[in-house]
Phi, psi and omega in degrees: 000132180273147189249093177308337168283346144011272188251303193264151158238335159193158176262170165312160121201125174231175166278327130000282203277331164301323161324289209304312182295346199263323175262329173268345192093016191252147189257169146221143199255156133298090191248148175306160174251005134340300211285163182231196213267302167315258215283005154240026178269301171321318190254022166280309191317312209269311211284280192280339204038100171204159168292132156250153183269323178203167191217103161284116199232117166279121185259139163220115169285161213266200193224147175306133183214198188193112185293179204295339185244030155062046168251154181292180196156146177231137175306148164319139178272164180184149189273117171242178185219103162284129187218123158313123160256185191286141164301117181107336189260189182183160170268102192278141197244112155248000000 
C-alpha cells in the first residue's frame, strides 16, 4: 500500500493542463522526485478511485537565475507527472 503523500504533491491547474483534461482525459501532478511511474499510477488509483490508463513523468531541471545581489544561483529542479485516466472517469476537483 502507497501513502500518496509521498508521491504527490499537488495537481496543475493551468491553461495547458485544463486542455488537456477536458479533451484527452489527462491530468497533471506535481510529483516528490522520489516518485516513479508505478507509485504514481498506485497513489492516483487509491486517492481518487479512477483507472489510469498511462503515466508520463516530466524531469525539469532548474534554470540558472542571478540573485538580487547578482551572484548565480539555480532555481529548484522539479517532477511532473501527466496521467491517463480510462475513457468515462475523471477527477472532480471540490
Amino acid at each position: 500500500m502507497i501513502n500518496a503523500d509521498t508521491v504527490l504533491k499537488h495537481l496543475r491547474l493551468t491553461e495547458k493542463s485544463n486542455k488537456l483534461s477536458s479533451n484527452y482525459g489527462q491530468y497533471t501532478f506535481d510529483v516528490f522526485s522520489s516518485a516513479t511511474k508505478y507509485t504514481v499510477r498506485e497513489a492516483i488509483e487509491q486517492t481518487f478511485k479512477v483507472s489510469v490508463t498511462r503515466v508520463n513523468i516530466i524531469n525539469r531541471k532548474g534554470k540558472p537565475k542571478k540573485s538580487r545581489r547578482g551572484q548565480p544561483i539555480t532555481t529548484s529542479d522539479s517532477k511532473r507527472a501527466i496521467v491517463t485516466l480510462k475513457q468515462g472517469d475523471k477527477i472532480e476537483l471540490s
